[in-house]
C-alpha positions in Angstrom: 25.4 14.0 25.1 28.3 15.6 23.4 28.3 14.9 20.1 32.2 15.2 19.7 33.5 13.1 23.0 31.1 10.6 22.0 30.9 7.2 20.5 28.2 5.3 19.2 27.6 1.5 19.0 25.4 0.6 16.2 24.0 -2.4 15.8 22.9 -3.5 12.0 25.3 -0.7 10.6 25.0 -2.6 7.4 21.6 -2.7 6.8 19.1 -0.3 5.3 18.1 1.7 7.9 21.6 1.6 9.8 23.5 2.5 7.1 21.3 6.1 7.2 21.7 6.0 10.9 25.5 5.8 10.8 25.7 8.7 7.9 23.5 11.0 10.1 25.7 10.2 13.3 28.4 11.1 11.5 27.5 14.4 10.6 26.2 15.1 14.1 30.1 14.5 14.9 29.7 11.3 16.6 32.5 8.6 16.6 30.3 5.3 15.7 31.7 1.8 15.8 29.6 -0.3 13.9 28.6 -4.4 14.5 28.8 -6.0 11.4 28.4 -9.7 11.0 31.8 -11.1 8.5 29.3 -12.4 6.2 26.8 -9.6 5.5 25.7 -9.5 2.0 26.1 -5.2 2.0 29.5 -5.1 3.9 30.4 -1.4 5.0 33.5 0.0 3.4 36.0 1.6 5.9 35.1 5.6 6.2 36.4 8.5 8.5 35.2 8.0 12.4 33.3 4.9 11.3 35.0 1.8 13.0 34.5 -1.8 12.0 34.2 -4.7 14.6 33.0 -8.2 13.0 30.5 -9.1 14.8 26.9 -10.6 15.4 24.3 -9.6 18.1 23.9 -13.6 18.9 27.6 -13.9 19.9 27.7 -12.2 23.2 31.6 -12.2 22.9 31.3 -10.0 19.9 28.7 -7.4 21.4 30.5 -7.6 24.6 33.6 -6.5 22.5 32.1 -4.3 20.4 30.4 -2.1 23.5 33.5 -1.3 25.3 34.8 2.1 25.5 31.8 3.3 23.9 29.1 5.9 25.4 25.6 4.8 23.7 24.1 2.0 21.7 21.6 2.2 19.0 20.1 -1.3 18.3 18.9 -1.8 14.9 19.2 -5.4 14.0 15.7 -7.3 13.0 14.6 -9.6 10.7 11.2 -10.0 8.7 11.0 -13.6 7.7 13.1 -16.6 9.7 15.5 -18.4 7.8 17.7 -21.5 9.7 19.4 -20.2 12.5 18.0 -16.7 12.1 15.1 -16.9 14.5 13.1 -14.5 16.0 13.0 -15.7 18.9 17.7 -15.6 18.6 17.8 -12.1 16.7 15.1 -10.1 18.4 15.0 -11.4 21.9 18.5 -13.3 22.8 20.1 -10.4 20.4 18.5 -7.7 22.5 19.6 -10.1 25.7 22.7 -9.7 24.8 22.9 -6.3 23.6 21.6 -5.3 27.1 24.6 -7.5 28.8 26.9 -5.8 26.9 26.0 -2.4 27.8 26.0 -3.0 31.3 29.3 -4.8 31.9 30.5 -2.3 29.7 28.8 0.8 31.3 27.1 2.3 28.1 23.9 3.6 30.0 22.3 5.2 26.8 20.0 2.5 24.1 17.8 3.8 21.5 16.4 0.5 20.8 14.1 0.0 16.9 11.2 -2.2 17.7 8.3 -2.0 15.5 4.7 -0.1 14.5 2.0 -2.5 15.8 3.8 -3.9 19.4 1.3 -4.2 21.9 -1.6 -4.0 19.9 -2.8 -7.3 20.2 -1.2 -9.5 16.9 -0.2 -13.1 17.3 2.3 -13.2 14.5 5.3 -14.4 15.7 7.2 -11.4 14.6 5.7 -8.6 16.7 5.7 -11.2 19.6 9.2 -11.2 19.3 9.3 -7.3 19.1 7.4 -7.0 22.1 9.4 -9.5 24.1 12.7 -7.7 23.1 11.0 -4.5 24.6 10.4 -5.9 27.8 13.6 -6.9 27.9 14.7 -3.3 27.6 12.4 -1.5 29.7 13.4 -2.9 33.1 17.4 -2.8 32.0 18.4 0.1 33.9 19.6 1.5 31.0 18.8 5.0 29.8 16.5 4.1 26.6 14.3 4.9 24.3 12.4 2.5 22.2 11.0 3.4 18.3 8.2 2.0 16.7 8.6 2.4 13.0 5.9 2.1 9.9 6.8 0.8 6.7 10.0 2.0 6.3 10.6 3.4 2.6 13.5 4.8 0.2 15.2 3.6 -2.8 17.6 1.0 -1.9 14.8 -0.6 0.6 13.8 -4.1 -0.5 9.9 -2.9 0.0 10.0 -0.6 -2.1 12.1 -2.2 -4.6 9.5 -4.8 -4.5 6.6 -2.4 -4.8 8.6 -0.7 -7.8 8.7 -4.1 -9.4 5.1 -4.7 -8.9 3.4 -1.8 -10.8 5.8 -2.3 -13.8 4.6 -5.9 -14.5 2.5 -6.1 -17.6 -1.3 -6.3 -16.5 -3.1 -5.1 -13.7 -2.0 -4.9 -10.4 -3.6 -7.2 -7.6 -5.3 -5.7 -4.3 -5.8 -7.9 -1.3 -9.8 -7.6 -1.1 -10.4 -3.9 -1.8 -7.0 -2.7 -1.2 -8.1 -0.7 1.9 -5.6 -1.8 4.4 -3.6 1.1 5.9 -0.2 2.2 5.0 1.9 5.1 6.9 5.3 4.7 4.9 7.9 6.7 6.5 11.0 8.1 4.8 14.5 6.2 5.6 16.0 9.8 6.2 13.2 10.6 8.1 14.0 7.7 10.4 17.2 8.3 10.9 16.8 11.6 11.9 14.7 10.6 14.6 17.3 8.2 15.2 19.8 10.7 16.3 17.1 13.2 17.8 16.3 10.7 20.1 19.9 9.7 21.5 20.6 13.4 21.6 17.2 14.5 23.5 17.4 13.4 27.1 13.7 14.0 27.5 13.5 11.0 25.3 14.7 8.9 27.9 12.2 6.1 29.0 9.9 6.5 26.5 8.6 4.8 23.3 7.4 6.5 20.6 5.7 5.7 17.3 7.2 6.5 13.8 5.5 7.1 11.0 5.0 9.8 7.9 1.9 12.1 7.9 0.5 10.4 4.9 -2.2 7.2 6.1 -2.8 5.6 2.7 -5.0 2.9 1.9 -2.9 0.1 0.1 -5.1 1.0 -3.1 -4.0 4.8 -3.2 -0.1 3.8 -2.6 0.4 1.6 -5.2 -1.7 4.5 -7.3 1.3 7.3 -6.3 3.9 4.5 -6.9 2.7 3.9 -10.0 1.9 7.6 -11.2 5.6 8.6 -9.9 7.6 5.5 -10.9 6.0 5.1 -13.8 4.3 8.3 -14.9 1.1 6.8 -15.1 -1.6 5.3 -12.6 -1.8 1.3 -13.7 -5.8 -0.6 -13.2 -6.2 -2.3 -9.7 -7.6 -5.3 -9.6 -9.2 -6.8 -6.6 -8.5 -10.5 -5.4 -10.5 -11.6 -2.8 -8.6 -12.3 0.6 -9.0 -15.7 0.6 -7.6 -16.8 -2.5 -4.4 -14.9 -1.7 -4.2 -16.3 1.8 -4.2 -20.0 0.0 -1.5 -18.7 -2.3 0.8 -17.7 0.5 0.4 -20.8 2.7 1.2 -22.8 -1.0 4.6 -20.7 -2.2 5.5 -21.0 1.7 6.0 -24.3 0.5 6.9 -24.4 -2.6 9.4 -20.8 -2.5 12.1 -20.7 -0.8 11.6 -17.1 -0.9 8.1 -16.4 -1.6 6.6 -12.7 -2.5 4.1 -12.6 1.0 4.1 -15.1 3.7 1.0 -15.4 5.6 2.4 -13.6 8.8 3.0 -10.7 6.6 -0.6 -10.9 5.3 -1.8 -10.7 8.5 0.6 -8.2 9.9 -0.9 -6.2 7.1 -4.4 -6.9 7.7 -4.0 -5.8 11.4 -2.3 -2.3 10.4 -3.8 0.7 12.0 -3.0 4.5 11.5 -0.7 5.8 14.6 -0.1 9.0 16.3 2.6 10.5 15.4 2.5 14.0 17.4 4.1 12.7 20.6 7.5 11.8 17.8 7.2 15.3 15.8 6.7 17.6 19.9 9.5 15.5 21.4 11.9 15.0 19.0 11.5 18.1 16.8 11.6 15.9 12.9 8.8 16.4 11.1 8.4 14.0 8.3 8.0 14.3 4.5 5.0 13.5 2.5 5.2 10.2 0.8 4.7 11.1 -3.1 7.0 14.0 -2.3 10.1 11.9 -1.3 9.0 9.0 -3.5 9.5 11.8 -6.5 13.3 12.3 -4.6 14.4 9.0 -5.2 12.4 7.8 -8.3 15.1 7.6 -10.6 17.2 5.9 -8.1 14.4 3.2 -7.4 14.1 2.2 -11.0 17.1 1.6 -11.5 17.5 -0.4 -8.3 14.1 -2.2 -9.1 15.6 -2.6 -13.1 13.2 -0.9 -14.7 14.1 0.6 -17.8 14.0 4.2 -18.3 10.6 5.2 -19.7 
C-alpha cells in the first residue's frame, strides 16, 4: 500500500493496544479514521490525520459508516471478561460479522484482524472459542487479510501490568498458582504495533496468521521475580498456593465481585499457555521484539505511577 494515499479504519482506536496502532500509523503517513464507541471510558482527543466516527463494532450502521472511503481495516476490538451486553459471542463474532460486511459493501479489501495466542489449540474457555470463531469468519471473506495471535500484551498503561505492578508491592509474599511454572511470553505494546503496521504494509502477509510473542518464555515464578526486581528494586518471597484452593476462590469472588482479580476462565487460559514460535513473525514481518526486563526497565517509572506506587 501507499502509505500517503491511504486510509486506515481502526477498530478499538481507544484502547490500549489501538491507541499504539493509530500513533504508529500515523508516522508511517497513513490517514486513520478511528471507531470509537460515544461512551468509551479513554476517549481519543482530536489529533492531525486521525479522524473520529462514534461508533461500535455491534452497530453495523456505524461500521458500515465508518468503512467508507477508506482502503484497509485493522480490527482490534476484544474483550477479556463479559459484562451485560458485552458478550463474546456480540463483540468477537457478530463484531467481526459485521466488520467483514462493512468492508465488503464498502470495498476495503485489506483486514489485519487481532485474534489471540492460544486459538486452535484445543481450550474450551469461552473466550478463545469466540476468537476462533471470529477467525473463521475471516478467513473465507474474500478479503485480503492477515490474522495476529498475540501473548500477553505488556506496557505501562496496560491493565495487566498495572495489575501485576500492584501485586508485588502488597505487603507480604506474593502467591503462585501451584509452583508458579505456567508459561508467560509477554510482548511489548510497541512491539505489537509495529507488527501491526508491518503486516498491512507487507503483502506477503496476506492470508496468513501469525503468532506474536517476545523472545523471553518465562515461567510465572521468574516474571513476577523481574517485575518485582525492576519495579521495586528488589525480588519479593514467592509463595506457593496449591491450585485448588485458588480455583475455589475464583469460582467464590465470581460471585461475590463484581470485578474479581482472576476468573476461572482466566485460570485456565493460564494453565493451558504454551511457548509459541515466533520466527515465522520476526522472517515475515521484519520486527524483532525487545526483551521483557529490558522494556519493563523503559516504562518502570511510568508503571508505578500508573499502578500508584509511591516512589521508593
Amino acid at each position: 500500500m501507499t502509505e500517503a494515499a491511504s486510509q486506515v479504519l481502526v477498530t478499538g482506536a481507544s484502547g490500549f493496544v489501538g491507541r499504539r496502532v493509530v500513533a504508529r500509523l500515523r508516522q508511517e503517513g497513513y490517514a486513520v479514521r478511528t471507531l470509537v464507541r460515544p461512551t468509551s471510558a479513554r476517549p481519543l482527543a482530536p489529533a492531525r490525520g486521525v479522524e473520529i466516527a462514534p461508533g461500535d463494532v455491534t452497530d453495523t450502521a456505524s461500521v458500515a459508516q465508518a468503512a467508507r472511503g477508506c482502503q484497509a481495516a485493522v480490527h482490534l476490538v476484544g474483550i477479556l471478561r463479559e459484562r451485560g451486553a458485552s458478550t463474546y459471542q456480540a463483540v468477537h463474532v457478530q463484531g467481526t460479522e459485521n466488520v467483514v460486511a462493512a468492508c465488503r459493501s464498502a470495498g476495503v479489501r485489506r483486514l489485519i484482524h487481532m485474534s489471540a495466542l492460544g486459538v486452535g489449540r484445543g481450550s474450551t474457555t469461552g473466550y478463545f472459542r469466540s476468537k476462533k470463531a471470529a477467525e473463521e469468519v475471516v478467513r473465507p471473506s474474500g478479503l485480503d487479510w492477515t490474522i495476529l495471535r498475540p501473548a500477553i500484551i505488556h506496557g505501562p498503561q496496560g491493565d495487566f501490568m498495572v495489575e501485576m505492578a500492584r501485586m508485588v508491592a502488597r505487603p507480604g509474599p506474593v502467591p503462585l498458582i501451584g509452583r508458579g511454572l505456567q508459561i508467560l511470553q509477554p510482548v511489548w505494546v510497541e512491539d505489537v504495533a509495529r507488527v501491526f503496521v508491518e503486516a498491512l504494509r507487507r503483502n506477503t502477509a496476506i492470508g496468513r496468521a501469525f503468532e506474536v510473542a517476545g523472545p523471553d518464555i518465562l515461567t510465572l515464578r521468574e516474571f513476577y521475580t523481574i517485575v518485582s526486581r525492576v519495579v521495586l528494586g528488589k525480588e519479593k518471597t514467592l509463595i506457593s498456593v496449591p491450585a485448588f484452593l485458588i480455583r475455589a476462590g475464583a469460582a467464590v469472588t465470581a460471585i461475590t465481585l463484581a470485578h474479581p482479580p482472576i476468573t476461572r476462565d482466566e485460570l485456565q487460559m493460564l494453565e493451558e499457555s504454551r511457548p509459541c514460535d515466533i520466527r515465522p513473525m520476526v522472517e515475515a514481518l521484519g520486527v524483532e521484539p525487545v526483551r521483557f526486563e529490558e522494556t519493563l526497565s523503559v516504562y518502570a517509572a511510568e508503571l508505578k505511577a500508573a499502578a500508584g506506587i509511591s516512589p521508593i
